[in-house]
Backbone as numpy.savetxt, mean C-alpha at the origin, in Angstrom:
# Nx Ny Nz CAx CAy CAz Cx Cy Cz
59.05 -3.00 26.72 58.95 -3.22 25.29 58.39 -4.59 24.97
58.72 -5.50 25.92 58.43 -6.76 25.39 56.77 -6.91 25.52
56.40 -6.45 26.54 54.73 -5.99 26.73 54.06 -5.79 25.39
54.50 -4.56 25.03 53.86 -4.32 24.08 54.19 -5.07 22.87
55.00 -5.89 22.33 55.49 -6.98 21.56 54.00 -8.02 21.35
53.99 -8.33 22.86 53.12 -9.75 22.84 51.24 -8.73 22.50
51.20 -7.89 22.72 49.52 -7.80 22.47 48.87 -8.06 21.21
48.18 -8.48 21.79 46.91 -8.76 20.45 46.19 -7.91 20.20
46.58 -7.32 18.95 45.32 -6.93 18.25 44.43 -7.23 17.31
43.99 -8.13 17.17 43.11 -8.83 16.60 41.96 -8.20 16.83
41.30 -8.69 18.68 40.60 -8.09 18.77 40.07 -6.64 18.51
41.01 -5.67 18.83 40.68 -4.27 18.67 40.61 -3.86 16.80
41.01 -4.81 16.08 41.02 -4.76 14.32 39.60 -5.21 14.33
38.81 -6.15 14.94 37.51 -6.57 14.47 36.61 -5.71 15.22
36.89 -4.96 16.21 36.10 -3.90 16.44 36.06 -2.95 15.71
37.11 -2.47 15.08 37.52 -1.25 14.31 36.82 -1.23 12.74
36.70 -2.77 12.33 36.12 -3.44 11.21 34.74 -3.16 11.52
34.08 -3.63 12.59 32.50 -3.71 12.85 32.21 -1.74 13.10
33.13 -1.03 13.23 32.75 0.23 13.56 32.32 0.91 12.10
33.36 0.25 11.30 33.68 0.86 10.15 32.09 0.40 8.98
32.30 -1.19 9.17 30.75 -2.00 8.37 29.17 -0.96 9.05
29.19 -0.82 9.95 28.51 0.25 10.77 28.17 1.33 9.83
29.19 2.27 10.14 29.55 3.65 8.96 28.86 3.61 7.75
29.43 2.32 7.11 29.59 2.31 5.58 27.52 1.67 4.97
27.44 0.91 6.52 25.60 0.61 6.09 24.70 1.76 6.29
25.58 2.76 7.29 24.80 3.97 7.53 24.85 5.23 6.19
25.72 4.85 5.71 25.86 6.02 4.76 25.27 5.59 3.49
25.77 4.11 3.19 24.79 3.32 2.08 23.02 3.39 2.41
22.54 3.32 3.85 21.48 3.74 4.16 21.17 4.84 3.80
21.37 6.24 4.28 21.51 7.43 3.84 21.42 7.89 1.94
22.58 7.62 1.54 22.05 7.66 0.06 21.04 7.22 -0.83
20.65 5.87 -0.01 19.01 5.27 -0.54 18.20 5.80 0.33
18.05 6.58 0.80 17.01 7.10 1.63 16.93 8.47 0.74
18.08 8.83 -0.33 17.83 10.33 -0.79 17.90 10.07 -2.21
17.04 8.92 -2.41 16.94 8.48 -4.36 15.60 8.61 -4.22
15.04 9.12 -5.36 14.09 9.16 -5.54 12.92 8.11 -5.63
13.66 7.09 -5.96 13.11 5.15 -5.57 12.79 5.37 -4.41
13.14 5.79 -3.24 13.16 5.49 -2.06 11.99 6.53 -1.80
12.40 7.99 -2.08 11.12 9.36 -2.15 9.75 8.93 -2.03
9.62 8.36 -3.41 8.00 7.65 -3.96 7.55 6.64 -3.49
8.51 5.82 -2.69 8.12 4.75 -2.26 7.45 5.31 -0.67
8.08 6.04 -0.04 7.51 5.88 1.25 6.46 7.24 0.98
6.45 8.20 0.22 4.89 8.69 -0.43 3.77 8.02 -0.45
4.14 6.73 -1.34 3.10 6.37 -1.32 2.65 4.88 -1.09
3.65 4.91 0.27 3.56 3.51 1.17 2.17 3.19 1.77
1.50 4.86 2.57 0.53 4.57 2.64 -0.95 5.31 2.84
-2.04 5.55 3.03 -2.93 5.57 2.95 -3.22 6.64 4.18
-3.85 7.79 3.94 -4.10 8.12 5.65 -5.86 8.37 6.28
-6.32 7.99 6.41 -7.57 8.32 7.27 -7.70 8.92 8.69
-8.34 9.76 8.99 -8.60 10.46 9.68 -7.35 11.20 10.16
-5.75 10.96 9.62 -4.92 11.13 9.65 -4.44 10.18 10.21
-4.49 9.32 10.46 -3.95 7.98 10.88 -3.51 7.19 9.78
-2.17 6.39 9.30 -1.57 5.71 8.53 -1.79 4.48 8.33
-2.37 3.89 7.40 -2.93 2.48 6.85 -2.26 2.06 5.87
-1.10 1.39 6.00 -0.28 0.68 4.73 -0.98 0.02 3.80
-0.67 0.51 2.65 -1.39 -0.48 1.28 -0.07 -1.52 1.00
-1.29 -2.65 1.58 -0.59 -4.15 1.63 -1.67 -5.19 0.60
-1.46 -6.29 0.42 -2.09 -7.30 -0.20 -3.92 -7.66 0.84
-3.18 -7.60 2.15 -4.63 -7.51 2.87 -5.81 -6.15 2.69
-5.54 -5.48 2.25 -6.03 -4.09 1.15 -7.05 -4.91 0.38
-6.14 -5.60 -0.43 -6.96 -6.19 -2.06 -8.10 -6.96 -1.01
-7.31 -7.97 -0.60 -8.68 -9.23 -0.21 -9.83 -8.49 0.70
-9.41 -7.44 1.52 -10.57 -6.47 1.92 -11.91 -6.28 0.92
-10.94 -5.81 -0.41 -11.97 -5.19 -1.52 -12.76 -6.53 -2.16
-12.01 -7.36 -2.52 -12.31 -8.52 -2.58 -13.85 -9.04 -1.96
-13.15 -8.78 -0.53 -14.57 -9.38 0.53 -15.58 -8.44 0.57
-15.53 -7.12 0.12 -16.50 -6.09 0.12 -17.20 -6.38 -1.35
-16.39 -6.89 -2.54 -17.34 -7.57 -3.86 -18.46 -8.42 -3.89
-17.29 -9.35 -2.84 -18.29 -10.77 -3.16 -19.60 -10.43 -2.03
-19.43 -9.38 -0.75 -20.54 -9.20 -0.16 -21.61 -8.28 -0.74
-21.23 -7.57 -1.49 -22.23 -6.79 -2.55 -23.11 -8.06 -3.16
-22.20 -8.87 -4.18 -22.93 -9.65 -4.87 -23.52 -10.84 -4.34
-23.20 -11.05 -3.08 -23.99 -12.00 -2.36 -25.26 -11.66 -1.00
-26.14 -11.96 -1.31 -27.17 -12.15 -1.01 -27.27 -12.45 0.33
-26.48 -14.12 0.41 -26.54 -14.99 1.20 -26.17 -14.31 2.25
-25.06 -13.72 2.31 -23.89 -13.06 3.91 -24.97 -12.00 4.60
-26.06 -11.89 4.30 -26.97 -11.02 5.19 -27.33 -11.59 6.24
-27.37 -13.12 5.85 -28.40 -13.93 6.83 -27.71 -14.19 7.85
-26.06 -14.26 7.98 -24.96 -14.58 8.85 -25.10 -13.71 10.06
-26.20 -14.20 11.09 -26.62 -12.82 12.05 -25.38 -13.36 13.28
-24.91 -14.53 12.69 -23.73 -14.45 14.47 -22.52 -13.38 14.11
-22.36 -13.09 12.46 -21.13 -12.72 12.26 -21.88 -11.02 11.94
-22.90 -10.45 12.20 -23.03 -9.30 11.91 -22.09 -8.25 12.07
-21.73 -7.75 13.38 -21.23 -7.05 13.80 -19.62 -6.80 13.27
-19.43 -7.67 13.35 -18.13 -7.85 12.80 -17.91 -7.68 11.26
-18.74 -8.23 10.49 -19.23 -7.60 8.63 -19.30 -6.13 8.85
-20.12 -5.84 9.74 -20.63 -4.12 9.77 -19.31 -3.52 10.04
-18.58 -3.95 11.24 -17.05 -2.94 11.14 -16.06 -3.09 9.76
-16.25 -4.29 9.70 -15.02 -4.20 8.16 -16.03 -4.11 7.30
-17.09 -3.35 6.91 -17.82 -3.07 5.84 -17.48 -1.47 6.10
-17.12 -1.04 7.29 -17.42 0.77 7.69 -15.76 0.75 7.80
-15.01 0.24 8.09 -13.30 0.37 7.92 -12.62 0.41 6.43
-13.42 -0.65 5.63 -13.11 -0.66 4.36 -13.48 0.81 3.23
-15.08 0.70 3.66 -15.63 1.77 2.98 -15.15 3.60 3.34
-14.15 3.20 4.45 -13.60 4.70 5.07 -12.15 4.53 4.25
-11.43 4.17 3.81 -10.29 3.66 3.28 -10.35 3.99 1.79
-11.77 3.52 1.16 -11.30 3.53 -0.38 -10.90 4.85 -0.92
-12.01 5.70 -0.34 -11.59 7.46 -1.22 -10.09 7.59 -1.13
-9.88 7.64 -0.01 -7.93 8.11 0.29 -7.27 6.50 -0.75
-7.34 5.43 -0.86 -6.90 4.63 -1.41 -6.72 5.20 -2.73
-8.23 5.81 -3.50 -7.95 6.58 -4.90 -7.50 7.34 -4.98
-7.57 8.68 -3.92 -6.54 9.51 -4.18 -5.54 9.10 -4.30
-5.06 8.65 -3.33 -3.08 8.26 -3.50 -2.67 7.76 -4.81
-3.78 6.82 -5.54 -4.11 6.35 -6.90 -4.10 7.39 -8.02
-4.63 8.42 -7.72 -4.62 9.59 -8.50 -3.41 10.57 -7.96
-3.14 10.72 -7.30 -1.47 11.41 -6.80 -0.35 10.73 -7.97
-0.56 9.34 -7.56 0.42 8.87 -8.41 0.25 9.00 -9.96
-0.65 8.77 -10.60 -0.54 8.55 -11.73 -0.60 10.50 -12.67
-1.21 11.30 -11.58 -0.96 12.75 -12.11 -0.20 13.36 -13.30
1.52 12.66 -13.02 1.85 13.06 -14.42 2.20 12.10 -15.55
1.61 10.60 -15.12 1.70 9.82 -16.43 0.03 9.49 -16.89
-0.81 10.46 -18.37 -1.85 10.30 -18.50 -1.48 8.77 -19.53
-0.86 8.20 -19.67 -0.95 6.77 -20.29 -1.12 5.75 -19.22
-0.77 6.21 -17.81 -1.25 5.13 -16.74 -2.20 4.88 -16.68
-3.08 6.16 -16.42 -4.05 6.47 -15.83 -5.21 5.84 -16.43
-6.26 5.61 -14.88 -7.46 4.48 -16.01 -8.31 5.39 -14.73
-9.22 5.88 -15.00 -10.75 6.59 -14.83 -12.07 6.07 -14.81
-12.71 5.99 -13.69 -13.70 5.69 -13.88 -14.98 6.88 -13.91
-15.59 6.66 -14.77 -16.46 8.03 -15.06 -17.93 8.06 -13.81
-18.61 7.81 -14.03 -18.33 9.68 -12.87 -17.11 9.06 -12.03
-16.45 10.45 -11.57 -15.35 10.11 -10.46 -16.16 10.56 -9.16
-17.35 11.21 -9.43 -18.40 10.87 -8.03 -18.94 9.71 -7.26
-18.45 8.90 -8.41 -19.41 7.46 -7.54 -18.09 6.54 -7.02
-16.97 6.92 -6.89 -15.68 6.62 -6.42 -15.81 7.63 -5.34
-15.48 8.36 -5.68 -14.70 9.32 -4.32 -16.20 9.47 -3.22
-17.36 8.93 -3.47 -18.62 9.04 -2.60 -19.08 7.63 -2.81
-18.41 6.56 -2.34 -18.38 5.27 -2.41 -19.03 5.13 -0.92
-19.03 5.46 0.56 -19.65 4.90 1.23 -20.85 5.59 1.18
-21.48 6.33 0.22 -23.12 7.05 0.70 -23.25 5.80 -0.72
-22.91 5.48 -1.66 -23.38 4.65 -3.00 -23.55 2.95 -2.34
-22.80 2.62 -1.68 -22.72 1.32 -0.42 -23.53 1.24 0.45
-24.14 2.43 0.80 -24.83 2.55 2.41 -25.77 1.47 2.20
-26.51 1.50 1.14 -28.12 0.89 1.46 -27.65 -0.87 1.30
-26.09 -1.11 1.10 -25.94 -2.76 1.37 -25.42 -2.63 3.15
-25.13 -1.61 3.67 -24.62 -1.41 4.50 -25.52 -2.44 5.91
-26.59 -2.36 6.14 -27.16 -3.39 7.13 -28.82 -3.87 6.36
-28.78 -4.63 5.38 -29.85 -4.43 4.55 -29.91 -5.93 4.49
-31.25 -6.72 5.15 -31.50 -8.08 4.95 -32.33 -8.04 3.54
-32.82 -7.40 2.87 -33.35 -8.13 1.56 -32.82 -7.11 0.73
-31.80 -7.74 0.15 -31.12 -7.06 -1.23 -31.96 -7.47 -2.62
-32.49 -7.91 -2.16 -33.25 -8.45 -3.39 -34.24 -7.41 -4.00
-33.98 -6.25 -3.24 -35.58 -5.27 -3.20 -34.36 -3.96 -4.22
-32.89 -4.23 -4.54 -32.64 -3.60 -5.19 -32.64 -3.28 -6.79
-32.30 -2.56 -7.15 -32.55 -2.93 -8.72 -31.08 -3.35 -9.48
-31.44 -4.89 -10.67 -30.06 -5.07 -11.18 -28.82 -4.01 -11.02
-29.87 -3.05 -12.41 -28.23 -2.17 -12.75 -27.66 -1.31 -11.53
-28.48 -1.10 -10.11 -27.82 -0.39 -9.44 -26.53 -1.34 -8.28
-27.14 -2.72 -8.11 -26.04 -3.32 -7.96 -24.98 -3.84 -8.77
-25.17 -3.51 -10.17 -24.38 -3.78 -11.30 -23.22 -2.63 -11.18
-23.70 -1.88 -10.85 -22.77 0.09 -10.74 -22.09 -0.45 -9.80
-22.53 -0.55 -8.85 -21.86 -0.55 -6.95 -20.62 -1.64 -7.45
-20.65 -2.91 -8.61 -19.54 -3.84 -8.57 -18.78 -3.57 -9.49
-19.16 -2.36 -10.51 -18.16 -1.91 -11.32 -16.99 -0.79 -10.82
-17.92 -0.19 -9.42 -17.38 0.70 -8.78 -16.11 0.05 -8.26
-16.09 -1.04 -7.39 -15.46 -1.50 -6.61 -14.73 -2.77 -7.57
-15.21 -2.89 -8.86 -14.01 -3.54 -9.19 -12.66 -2.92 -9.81
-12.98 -1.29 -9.89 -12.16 -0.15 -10.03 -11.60 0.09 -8.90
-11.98 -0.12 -7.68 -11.18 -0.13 -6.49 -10.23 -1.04 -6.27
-10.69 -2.51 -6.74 -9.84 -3.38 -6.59 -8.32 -3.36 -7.93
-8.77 -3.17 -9.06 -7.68 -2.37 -9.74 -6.68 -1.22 -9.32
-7.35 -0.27 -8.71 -6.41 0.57 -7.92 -5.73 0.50 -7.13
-6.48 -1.05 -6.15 -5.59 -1.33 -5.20 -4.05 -2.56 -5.99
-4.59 -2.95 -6.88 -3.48 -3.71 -7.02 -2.26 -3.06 -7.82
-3.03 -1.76 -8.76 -2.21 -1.04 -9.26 -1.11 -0.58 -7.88
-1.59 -0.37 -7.38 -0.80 0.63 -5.94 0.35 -0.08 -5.09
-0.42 -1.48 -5.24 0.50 -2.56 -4.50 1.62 -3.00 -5.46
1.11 -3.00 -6.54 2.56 -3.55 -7.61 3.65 -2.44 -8.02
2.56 -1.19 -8.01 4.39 -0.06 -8.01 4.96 -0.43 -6.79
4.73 -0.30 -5.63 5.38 -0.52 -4.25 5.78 -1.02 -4.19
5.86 -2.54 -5.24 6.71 -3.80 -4.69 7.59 -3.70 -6.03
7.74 -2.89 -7.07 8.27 -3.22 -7.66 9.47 -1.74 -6.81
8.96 -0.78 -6.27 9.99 0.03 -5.49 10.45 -0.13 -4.44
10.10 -1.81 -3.47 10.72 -2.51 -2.72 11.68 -3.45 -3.30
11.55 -3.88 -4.29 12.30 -4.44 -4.88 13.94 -3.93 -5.53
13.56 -2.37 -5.74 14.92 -1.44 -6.20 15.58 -1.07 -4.90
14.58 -1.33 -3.50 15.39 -0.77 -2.72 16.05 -1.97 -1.87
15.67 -2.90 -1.85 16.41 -4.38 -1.70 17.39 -4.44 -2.48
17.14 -4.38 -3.75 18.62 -4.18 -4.56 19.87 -3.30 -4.13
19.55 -2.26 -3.90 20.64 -1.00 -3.37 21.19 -1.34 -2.56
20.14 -1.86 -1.40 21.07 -2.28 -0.14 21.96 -3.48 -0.54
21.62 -4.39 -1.28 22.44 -5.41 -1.41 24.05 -4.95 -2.44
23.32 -4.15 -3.25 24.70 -3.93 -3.99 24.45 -1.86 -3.98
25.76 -2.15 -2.88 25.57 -0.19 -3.03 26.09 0.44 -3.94
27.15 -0.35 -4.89 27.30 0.48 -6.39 25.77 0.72 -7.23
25.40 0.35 -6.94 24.14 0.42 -7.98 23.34 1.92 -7.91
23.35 3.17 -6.50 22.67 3.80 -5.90 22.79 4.42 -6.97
24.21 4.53 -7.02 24.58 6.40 -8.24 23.46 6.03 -9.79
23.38 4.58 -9.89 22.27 4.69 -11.41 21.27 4.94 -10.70
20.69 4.62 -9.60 18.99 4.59 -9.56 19.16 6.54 -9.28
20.46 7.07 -8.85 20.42 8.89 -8.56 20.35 9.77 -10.13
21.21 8.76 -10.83 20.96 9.21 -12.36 20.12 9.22 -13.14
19.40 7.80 -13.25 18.31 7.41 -13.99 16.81 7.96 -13.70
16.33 8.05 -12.34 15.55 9.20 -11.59 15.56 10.18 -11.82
């Protein structure tokens, strides 16, 4: 009797504690994994090409970004040490945007007050045959204004889409940072959804 008098359980209470904190992050996991915050968010986390998964991140935008300013610049033709390397992220980028708009158009489907259109939706969704001729082209100069005027209205609609895309996501990383931090909160984001 006296044996069992002197044991400590301390230890075996802070195991029993860490088993339990365990449980309770797994199940708090679990319920934010089945809110609809959580649904839409990993929908439309990301991007797929060729069926391969490309997260729409902030390095997205500055992509589109660098595909603007190389439309409207002239100069980046002449950069013959850095060719090769322009030509792949000119053909990685330009494989990316169509699926970038779709997912753009997935989302906004049933709110027509989101939604912003660019008319034709042919010269979007057929963005690398409208690009091709900047595609390895030393004298841009042989093009005409308004058709490089199109190509930067095109793509400054890309770059809108992309930031549209990136700011729902972070504002549905942001609800799901919340949850985890405070798990009373799940049952409103299950209600309010």
């Amino acid at each position: 009797m006296d044996l069992l008098h002197n044991i400590d359980y301390s230890e075996f209470q802070d195991q029993m504690m860490d088993e339990i904190n365990i449980m309770m992050g797994q199940m708090v996991q679990t319920q934010i994994e089945c809110s609809p915050t959580y649904q839409r968010y990993k929908e439309f986390e990301y991007v797929y090409v060729n069926d391969r998964p490309l997260k729409v991140t902030d390095k997205m935008i500055h992509e589109i970004k660098w595909l603007l300013h190389y439309v409207k610049e002239t100069h980046l033709y002449l950069y013959e040490d850095y060719r090769e390397d322009m030509l792949e992220k000119f053909d990685r980028i330009t494989d990316y945007l169509p699926h970038l708009f779709d997912l753009y158009d997935r989302y906004t489907k049933d709110d027509e007050d989101a939604r912003h259109f660019f008319e034709p939706v042919s010269s979007i969704r057929d963005i690398k045959r409208l690009l091709y001729p900047f595609r390895d082209c030393v004298n841009r100069e042989q093009f005409s204004n308004s058709f490089v005027d199109h190509c930067i209205v095109v793509l400054e609609f890309y770059k809108f889409t992309a930031n549209f895309m990136r700011c729902r996501l972070e504002e549905y990383e942001f609800d799901i940072e919340f949850m985890k931090k405070n798990p009373e909160s799940i049952q409103d984001y299950l209600l309010t959804s």
